[in-house]
C-alpha positions in Angstrom: 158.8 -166.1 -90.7 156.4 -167.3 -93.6 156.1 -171.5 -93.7 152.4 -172.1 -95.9 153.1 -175.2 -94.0 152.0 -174.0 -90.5 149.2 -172.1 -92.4 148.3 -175.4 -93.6 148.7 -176.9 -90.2 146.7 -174.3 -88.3 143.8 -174.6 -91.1 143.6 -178.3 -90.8 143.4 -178.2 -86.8 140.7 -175.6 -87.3 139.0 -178.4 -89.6 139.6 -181.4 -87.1 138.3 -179.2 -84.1 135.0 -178.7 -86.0 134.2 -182.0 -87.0 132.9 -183.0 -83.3 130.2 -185.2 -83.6 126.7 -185.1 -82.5 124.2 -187.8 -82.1 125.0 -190.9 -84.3 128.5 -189.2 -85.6 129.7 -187.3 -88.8 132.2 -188.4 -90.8 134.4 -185.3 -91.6 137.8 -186.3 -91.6 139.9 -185.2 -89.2 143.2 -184.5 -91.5 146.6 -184.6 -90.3 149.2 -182.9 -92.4 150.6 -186.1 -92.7 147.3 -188.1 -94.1 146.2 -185.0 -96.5 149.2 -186.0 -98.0 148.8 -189.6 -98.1 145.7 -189.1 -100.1 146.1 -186.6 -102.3 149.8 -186.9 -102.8 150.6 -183.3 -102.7 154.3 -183.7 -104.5 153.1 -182.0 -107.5 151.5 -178.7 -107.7 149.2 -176.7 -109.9 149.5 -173.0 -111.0 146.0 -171.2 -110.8 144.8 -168.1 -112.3 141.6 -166.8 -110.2 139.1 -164.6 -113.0 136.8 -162.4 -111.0 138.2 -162.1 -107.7 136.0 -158.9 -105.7 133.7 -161.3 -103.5 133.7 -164.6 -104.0 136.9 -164.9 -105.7 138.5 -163.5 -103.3 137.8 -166.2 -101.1 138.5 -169.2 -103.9 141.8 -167.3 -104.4 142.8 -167.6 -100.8 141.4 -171.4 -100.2 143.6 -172.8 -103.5 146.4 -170.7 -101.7 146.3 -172.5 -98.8 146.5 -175.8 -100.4 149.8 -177.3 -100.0 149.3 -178.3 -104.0 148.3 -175.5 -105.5 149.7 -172.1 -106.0 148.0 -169.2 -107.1 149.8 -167.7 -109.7 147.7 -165.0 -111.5 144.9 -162.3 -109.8 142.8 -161.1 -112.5 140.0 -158.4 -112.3 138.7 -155.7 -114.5 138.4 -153.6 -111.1 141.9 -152.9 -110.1 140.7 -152.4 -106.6 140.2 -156.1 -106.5 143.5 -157.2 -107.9 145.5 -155.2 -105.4 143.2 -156.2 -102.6 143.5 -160.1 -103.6 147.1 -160.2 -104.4 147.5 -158.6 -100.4 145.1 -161.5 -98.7 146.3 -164.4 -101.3 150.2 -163.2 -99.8 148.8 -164.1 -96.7 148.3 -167.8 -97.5 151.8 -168.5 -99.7 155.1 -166.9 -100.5 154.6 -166.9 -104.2 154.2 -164.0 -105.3 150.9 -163.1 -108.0 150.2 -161.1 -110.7 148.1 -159.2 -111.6 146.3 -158.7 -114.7 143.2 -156.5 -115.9 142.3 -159.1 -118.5 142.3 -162.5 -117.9 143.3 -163.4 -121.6 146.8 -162.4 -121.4 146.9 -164.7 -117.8 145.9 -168.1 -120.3 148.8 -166.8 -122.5 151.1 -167.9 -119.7 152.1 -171.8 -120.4 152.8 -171.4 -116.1 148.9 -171.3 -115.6 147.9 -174.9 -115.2 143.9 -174.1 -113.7 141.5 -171.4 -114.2 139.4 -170.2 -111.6 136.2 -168.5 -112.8 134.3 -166.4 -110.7 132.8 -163.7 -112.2 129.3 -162.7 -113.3 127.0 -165.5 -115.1 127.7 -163.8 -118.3 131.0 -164.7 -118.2 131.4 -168.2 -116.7 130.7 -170.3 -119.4 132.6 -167.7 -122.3 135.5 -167.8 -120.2 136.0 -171.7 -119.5 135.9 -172.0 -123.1 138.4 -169.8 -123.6 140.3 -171.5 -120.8 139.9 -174.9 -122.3 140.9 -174.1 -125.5 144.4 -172.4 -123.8 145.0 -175.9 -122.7 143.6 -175.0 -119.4 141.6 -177.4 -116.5 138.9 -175.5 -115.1 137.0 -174.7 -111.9 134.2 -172.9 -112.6 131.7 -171.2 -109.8 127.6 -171.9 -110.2 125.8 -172.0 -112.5 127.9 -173.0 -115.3 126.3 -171.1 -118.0 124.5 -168.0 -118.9 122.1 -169.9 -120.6 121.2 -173.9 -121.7 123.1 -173.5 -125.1 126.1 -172.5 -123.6 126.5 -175.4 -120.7 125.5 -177.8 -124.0 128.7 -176.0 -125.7 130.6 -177.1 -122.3 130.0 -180.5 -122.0 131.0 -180.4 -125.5 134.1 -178.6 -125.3 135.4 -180.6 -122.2 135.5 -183.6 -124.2 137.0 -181.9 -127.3 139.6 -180.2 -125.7 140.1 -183.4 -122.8 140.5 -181.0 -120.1 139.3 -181.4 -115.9 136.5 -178.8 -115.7 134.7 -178.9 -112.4 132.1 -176.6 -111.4 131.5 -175.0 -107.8 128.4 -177.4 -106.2 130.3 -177.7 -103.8 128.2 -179.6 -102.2 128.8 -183.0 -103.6 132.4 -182.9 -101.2 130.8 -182.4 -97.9 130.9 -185.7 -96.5 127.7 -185.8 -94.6 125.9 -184.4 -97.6 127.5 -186.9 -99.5 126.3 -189.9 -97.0 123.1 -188.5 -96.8 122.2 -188.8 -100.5 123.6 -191.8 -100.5 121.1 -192.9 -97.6 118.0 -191.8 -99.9 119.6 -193.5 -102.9 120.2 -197.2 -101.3 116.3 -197.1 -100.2 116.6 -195.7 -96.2 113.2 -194.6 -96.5 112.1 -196.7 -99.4 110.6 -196.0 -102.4 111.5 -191.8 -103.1 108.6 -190.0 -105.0 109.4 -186.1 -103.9 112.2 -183.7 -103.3 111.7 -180.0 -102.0 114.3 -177.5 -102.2 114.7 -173.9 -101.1 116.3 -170.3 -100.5 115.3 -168.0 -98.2 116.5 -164.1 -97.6 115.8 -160.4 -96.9 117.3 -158.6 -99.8 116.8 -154.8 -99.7 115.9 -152.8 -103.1 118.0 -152.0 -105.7 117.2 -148.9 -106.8 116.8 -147.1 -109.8 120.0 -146.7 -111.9 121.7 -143.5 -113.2 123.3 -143.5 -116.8 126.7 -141.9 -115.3 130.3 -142.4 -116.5 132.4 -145.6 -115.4 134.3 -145.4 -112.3 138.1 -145.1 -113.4 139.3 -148.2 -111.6 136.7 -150.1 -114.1 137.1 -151.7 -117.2 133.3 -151.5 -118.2 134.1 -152.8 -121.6 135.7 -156.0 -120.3 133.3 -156.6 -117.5 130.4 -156.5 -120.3 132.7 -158.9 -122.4 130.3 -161.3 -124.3 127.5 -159.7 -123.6 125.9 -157.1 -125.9 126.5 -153.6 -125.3 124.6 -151.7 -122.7 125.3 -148.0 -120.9 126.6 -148.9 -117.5 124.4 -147.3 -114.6 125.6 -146.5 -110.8 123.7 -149.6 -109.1 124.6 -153.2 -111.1 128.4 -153.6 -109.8 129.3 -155.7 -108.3 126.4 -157.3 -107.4 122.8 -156.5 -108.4 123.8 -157.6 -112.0 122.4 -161.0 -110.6 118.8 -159.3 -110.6 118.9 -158.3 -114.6 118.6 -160.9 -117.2 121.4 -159.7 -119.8 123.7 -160.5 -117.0 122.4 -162.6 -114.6 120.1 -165.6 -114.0 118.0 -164.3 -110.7 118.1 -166.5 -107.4 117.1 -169.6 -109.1 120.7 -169.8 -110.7 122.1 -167.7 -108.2 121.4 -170.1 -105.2 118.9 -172.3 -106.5 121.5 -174.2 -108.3 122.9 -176.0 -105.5 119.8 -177.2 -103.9 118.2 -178.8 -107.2 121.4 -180.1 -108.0 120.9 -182.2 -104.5 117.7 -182.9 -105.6 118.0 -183.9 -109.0 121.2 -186.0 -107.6 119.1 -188.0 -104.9 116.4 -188.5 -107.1 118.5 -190.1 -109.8 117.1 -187.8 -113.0 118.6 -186.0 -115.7 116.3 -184.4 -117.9 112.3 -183.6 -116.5 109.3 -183.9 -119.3 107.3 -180.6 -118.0 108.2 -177.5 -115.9 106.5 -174.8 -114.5 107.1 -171.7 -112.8 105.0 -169.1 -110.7 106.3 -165.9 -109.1 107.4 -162.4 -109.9 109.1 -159.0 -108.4 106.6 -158.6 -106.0 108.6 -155.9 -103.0 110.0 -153.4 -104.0 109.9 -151.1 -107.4 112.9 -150.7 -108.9 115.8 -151.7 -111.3 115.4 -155.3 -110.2 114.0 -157.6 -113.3 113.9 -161.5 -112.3 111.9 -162.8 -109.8 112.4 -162.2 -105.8 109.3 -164.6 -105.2 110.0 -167.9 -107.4 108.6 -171.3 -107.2 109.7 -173.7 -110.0 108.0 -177.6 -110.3 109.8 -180.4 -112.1 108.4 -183.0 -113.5 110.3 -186.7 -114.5 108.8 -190.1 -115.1 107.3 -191.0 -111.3 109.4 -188.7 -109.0 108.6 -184.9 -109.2 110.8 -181.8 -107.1 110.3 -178.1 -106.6 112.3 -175.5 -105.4 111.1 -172.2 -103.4 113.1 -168.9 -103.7 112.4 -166.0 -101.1 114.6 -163.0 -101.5 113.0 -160.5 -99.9 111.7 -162.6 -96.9 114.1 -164.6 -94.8 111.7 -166.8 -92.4 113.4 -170.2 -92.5 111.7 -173.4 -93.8 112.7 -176.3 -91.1 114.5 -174.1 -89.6 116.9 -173.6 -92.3 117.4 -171.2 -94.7 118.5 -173.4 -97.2 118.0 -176.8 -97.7 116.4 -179.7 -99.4 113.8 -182.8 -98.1 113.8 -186.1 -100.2 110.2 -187.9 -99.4 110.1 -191.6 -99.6 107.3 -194.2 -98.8 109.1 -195.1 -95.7 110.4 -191.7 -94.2 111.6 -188.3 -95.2 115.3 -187.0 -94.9 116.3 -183.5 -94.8 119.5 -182.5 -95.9 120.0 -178.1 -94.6 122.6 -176.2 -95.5 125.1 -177.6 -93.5 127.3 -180.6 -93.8 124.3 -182.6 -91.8 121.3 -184.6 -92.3 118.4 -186.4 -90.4 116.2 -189.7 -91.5 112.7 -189.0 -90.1 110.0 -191.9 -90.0 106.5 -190.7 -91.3 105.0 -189.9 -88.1 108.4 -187.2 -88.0 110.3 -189.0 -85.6 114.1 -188.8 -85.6 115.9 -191.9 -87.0 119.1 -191.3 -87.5 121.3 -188.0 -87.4 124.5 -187.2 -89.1 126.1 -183.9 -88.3 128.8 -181.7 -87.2 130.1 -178.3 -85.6 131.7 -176.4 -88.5 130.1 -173.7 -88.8 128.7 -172.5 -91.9 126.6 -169.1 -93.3 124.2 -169.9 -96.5 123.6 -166.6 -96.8 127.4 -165.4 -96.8 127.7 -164.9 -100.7 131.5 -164.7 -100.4 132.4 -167.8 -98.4 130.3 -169.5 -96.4 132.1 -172.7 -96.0 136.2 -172.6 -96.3 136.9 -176.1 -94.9 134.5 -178.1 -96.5 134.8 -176.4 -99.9 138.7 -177.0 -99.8 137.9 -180.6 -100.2 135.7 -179.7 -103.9 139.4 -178.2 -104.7 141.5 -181.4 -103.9 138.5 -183.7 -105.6 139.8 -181.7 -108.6 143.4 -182.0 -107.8 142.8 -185.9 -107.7 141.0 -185.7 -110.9 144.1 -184.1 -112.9 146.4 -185.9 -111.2 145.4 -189.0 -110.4 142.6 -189.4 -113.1 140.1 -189.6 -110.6 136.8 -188.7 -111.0 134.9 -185.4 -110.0 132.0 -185.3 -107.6 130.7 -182.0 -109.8 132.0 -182.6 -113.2 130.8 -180.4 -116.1 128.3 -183.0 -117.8 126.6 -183.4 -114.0 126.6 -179.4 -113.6 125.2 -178.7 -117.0 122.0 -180.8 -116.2 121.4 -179.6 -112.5 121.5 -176.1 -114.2 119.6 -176.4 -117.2 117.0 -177.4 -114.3 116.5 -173.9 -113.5 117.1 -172.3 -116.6 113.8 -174.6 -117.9 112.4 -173.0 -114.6 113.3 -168.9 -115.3 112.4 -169.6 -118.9 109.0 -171.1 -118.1 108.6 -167.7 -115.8 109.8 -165.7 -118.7 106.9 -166.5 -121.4 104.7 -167.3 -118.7 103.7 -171.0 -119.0 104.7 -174.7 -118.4 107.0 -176.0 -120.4 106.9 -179.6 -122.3 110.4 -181.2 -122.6 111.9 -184.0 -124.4 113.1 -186.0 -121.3 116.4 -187.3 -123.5 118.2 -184.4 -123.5 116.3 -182.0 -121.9 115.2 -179.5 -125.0 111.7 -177.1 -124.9 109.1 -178.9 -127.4 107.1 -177.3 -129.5 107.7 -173.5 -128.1 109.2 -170.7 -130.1 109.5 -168.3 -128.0 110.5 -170.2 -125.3 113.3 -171.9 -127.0 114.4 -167.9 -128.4 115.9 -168.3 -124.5 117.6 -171.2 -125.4 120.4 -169.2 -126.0 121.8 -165.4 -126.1 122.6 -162.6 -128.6 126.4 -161.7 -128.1 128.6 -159.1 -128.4 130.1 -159.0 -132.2 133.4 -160.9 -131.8 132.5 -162.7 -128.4 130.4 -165.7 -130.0 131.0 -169.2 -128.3 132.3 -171.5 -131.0 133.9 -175.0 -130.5 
């Protein structure tokens, strides 16, 4: 027989049994059923509608439905392969049964849908959590927030307008260790912080060259263009090498980047930089793919600097890790990798301290490369609707740890640093840089409070 409960159960134990510590201890709770419960005070639940659900979503679908306080109501994909497919593995997680709907406008019609869940292509993310706002929606919104800088500026703005819980997937900022690590480079553990060095590493293969050919039938190619201008769909951008073309997507530096200068910029304690640079290209293979699979974007603020290395098409780790960031102080470095870990190191490299534990987790898995730990992103919002709490990833925090490396792909774009006002973080001075400020969009799809 079905009980979510012993799902629940099972998944916690599974949590517990990974948090073993190593070396000076990590401090991933060990939940009980009976102390989640305690702290989030699971009596009340919210209904969730999941947007974009072949990959990625997929996965958020099935972690809000194994929280005992949310329920995932709605499935909603323009590929009805992925509804069907969802819908089976969500059914898996909760007796409640979902719907499924083609486009996710008629879902925010429903007055049962409490949360939107947003996860599919850039070009969509920030349209759709309008949209969901303005439907009287909270919203949980995957990286990066927006297609572009004017559109996470439209965010910040709407959240306030429309008063609504809109957290955004830097995930991140719930991992405990991650969490006691930044806080080790922000209370002076290895003094005074200058530096911060990010990166992303992996072995993409080529995309090809695309064929004009007809959609597939189980494809709404109108809808999954949505706000963005018209184009003639080819056989090699879905699902996922839209990331590589700039009318969709925003290239590695959004696509992963995101997270690891949103740990930097976080650690360091900045919001907006005064210059940025960026150097790289499509350098592998020839083919279909446009933004850069060899990126290196600097960041300049008042006395602390950071830069963040992408490699898409070469894997070799950087300190051993294939993702990760390094804070450098006058004291000591500390390296935070792509797990829920981190290590203090003196400045002759020695080992001062360790945080860390045994959950396992993939940076490279683009679906879901950390179940556990992201579940407790997903209760940080529960607690914020609920209990008025406050979100480690709220919308204002995720708009200026992405406009980071939209200044960076923009700088790559016209070639050239970029001078920025360091109060709110605009281009000075550069026309055609600030033309990327925002996007052309479909007639009728325009973003307006």
């Amino acid at each position: 027989m079905y009980s979510k409960d012993n799902k629940r159960r099972t998944f916690l134990k599974k949590s517990a049994m990974g948090s073993a510590v190593l070396m000076t201890g990590g401090v991933l709770p060990a939940f009980s059923a009976k102390s989640y419960s305690r702290i989030i005070g699971a009596n009340n639940t919210l209904n969730v509608s999941v947007m974009g659900v072949n990959s990625r979503g997929k996965s958020l679908a099935q972690n809000f439905a194994r929280q005992d306080n949310f329920e995932v109501i709605h499935i909603c994909d323009v590929d009805s392969r992925a509804i069907d497919t969802c819908k089976e593995a969500v059914s898996d997680n909760q007796s409640t049964k979902t719907k499924g709907y083609g486009d996710f406008r008629k879902s925010l019609e429903s007055k049962d849908v409490d949360v939107l869940v947003i996860a599919a292509p850039d070009h969509w993310h920030a349209p759709a959590a309008l949209l969901g706002m303005q439907a009287g929606k909270h919203v949980y919104v995957e990286k990066p927030c927006s297609h572009n800088p004017k559109e996470g500026e439209i965010l910040v703005e709407a959240a306030a307008k429309y008063k609504k819980v809109v957290q955004m997937g830097n995930q991140r900022r719930s991992w405990p260790n991650v969490r006691e690590g930044i806080k080790a480079v922000q209370s002076g553990a290895i003094g005074r912080v200058y530096f911060g060095k990010g990166w992303y590493t992996n072995t993409r293969g080529p995309i090809g060259v695309g064929k004009e050919v007809a959609p597939p039938d189980w494809l709404d190619w109108e809808l999954w263009q949505g706000p963005a201008p018209r184009k003639q769909y080819k056989d090699n951008i879905v699902h996922y090498n839209w990331h590589w073309l700039w009318h969709w997507g925003t290239g590695e530096a959004l696509n992963n980047g995101t997270h690891m200068v949103d740990l930097l910029r976080w650690g360091l304690e900045v919001d907006f930089p005064s210059r940025v640079s960026s150097n790289g290209g499509r350098y592998h293979y020839k083919d279909d793919w446009e933004t850069p699979d060899t990126q290196v974007i600097n960041l300049d603020f008042e006395n602390v600097s950071m830069t963040w290395e992408g490699r898409s098409c070469n894997g070799k780790p950087i300190e051993g890790s294939s993702v990760g960031v390094i804070f450098y102080g006058e004291d000591g470095s500390i390296f935070i990798p792509g797990g829920n870990s981190y290590t203090q190191f003196d400045l002759k490299g020695k080992v001062v301290k360790e945080m860390s534990d045994n959950v396992e987790i993939d940076p490279r898995d683009p679906v879901n490369p950390a179940t556990q730990l992201d579940a407790m992103h997903i209760q940080n919002m529960y607690d914020a609707v609920f209990n008025g709490g406050s979100l480690n990833a709220d919308i204002d925090s995720g708009h200026k740890s992405t406009l980071l490396v939209q200044l960076g792909n923009i700088s790559q774009r016209v070639g050239r640093s970029l001078d920025i006002d360091s109060k709110n973080g605009h281009i000075k001075d550069d026309a055609d840089a600030n033309k990327l400020w925002s996007r052309a969009y479909e007639k009728g799809w325009e973003m307006k409070l």
